[in-house]
C-alpha positions in Angstrom: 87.8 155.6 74.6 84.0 156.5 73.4 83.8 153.1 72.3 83.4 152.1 75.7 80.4 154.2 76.1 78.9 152.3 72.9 75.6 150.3 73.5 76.2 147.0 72.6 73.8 145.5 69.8 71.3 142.8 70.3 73.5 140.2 68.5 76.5 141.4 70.6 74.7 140.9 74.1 73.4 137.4 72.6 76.9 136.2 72.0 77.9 137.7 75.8 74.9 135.8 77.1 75.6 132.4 75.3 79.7 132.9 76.7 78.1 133.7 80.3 76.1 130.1 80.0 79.0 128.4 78.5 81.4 129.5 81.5 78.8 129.1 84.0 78.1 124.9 82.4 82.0 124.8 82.7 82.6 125.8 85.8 80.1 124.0 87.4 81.3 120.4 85.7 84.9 121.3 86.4 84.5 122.5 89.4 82.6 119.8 90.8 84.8 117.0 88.8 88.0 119.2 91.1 85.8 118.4 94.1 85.2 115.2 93.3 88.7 114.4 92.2 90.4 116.2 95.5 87.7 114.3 97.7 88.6 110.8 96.4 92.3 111.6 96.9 91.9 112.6 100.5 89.6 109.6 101.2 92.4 107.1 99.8 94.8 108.8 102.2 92.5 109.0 105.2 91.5 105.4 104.7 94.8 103.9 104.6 96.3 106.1 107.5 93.0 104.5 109.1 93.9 101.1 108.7 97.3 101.7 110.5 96.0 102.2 113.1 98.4 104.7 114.4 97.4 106.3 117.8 99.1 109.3 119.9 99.7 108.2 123.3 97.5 109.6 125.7 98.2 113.4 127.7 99.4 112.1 130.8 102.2 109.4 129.2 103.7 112.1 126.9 106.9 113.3 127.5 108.7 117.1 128.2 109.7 116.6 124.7 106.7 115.4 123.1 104.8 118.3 124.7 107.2 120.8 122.8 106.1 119.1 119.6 103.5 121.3 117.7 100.1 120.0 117.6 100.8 116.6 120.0 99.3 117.0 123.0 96.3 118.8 121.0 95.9 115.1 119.3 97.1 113.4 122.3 95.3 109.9 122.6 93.6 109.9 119.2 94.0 107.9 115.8 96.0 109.1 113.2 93.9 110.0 110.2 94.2 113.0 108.9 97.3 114.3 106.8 98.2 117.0 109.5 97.9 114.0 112.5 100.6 112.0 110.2 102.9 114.9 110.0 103.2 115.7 113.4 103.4 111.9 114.1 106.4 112.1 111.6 107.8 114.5 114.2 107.3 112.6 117.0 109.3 109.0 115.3 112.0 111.9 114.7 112.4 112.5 118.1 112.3 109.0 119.0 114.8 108.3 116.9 117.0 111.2 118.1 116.4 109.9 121.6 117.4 106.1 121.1 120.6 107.4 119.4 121.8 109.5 121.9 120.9 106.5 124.0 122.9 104.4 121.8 126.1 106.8 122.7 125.5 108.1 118.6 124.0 111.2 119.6 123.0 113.1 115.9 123.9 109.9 113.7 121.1 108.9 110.9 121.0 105.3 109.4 123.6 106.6 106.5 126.4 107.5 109.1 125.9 103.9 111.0 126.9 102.1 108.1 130.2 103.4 108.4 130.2 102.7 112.0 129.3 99.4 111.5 131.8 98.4 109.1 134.1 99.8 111.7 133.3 97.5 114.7 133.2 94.5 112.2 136.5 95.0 111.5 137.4 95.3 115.1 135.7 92.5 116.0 137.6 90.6 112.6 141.1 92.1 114.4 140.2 90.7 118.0 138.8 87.4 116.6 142.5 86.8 114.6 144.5 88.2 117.9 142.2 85.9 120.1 141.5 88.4 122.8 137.8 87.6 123.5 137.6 90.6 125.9 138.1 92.9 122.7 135.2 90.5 120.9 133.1 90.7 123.2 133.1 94.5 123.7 133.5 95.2 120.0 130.9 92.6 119.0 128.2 94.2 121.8 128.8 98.0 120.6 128.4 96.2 116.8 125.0 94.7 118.0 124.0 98.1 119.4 124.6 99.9 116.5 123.0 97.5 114.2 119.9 97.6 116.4 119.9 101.4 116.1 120.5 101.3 112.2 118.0 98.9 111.6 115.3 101.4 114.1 116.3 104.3 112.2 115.6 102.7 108.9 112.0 101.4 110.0 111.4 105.0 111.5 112.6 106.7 108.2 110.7 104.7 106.2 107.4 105.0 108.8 108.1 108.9 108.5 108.4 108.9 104.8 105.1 107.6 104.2 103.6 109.3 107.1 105.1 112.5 105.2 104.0 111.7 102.0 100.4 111.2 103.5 100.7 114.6 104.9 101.6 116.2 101.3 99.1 114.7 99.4 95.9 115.2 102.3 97.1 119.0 101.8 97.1 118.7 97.8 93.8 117.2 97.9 92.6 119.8 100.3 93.9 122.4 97.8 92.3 120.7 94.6 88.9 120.8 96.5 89.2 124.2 97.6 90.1 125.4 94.1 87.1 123.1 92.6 84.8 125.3 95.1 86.2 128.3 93.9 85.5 127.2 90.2 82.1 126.1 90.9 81.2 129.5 92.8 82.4 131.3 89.7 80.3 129.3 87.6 77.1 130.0 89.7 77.9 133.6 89.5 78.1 133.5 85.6 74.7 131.0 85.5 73.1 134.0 88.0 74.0 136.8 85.4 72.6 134.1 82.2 69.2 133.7 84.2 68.7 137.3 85.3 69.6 139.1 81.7 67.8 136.3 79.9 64.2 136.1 82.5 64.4 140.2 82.9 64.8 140.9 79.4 67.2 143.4 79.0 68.5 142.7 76.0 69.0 145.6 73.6 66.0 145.6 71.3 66.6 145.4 67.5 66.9 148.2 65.1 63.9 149.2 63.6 65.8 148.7 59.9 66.9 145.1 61.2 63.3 144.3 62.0 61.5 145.5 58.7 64.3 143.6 56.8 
């Protein structure tokens, strides 16, 4: 391990100095092309969550149950712009959705299982129509409308949620590339700091005398 007490040669330090420079160029362009990159990102997300126009309703409407929802009544009467606003937005559609099918008499069905109810009460409504009892069509063909209704407002609030969702991931990746493009850049200053204060203060190892006759 003496090596490690060695004094590194003039040529040596140069070549440490030049790497120092070289990290410090490249962490400064990277970093701020990370920055720039995550930046971008997040203002094509915020912008188009913008131009929904998606607003929390105000403190005083919400419900019990949109209370209990994380972060609601925190954002309660504002727009919806940020990736964390569209998640717990997502949330609230969920609940929605939950509600209107409990409503419905479907309590815990999704737009998946509804298909199979549907093609149920068509069939029912097919038997009554051929046996001619319009009492059964009538009550089989109003539970069919219901459930259609529900299917086709749990596929508008899936797909709302989905993007809402997918908003909410890439706001968060953004925020993580800009984070890690700060990072890089303040790693970069500290290498150009080190560059500037061996190369202004002059502490390079001066030459050998032999080095210098030669």
């Amino acid at each position: 391990m003496s090596y490690l007490r060695s004094r590194l040669s003039a040529a040596m330090w140069s070549r440490v100095l030049v790497l120092w420079l070289i990290l410090a160029l490249a962490g400064l362009v990277g970093g701020g092309g990370a920055v720039l990159f995550g930046r971008s990102i997040q203002d094509n997300i915020r912008g188009e969550l913008a131009t929904q126009q998606i607003r929390f309703g105000a403190a005083e409407q919400l419900s019990e149950e949109e209370r209990a929802i994380p972060g609601l009544l925190d954002n309660a009467g504002q727009q919806v712009t940020t990736g964390n606003q569209a998640q717990i937005y997502s949330l609230l559609i969920a609940l929605h959705m939950q509600e209107s099918a409990i409503e419905a008499g479907y309590p815990d069905a999704s737009y998946a299982t509804l298909g199979g109810v549907q093609r149920q009460l068509r069939a029912e409504v097919a038997a009554a129509t051929e046996a001619g009892d319009e009492e059964a069509i009538a009550a089989a063909q109003e539970s069919l409308t219901t459930v259609s209704n529900l299917r086709t407002s749990m596929q508008t609030g899936s797909t709302l949620r989905g993007n809402l969702l997918s908003a909410y991931g890439w706001d968060n990746v953004a925020s993580g590339v800009i984070a890690a493009g700060v990072f890089i850049m303040v790693l970069g200053i500290v290498f150009l700091l080190l560059f500037v204060y061996e190369w202004r203060l002059g502490h390079l190892p001066q030459a050998d005398a032999s080095t210098t006759r030669s």
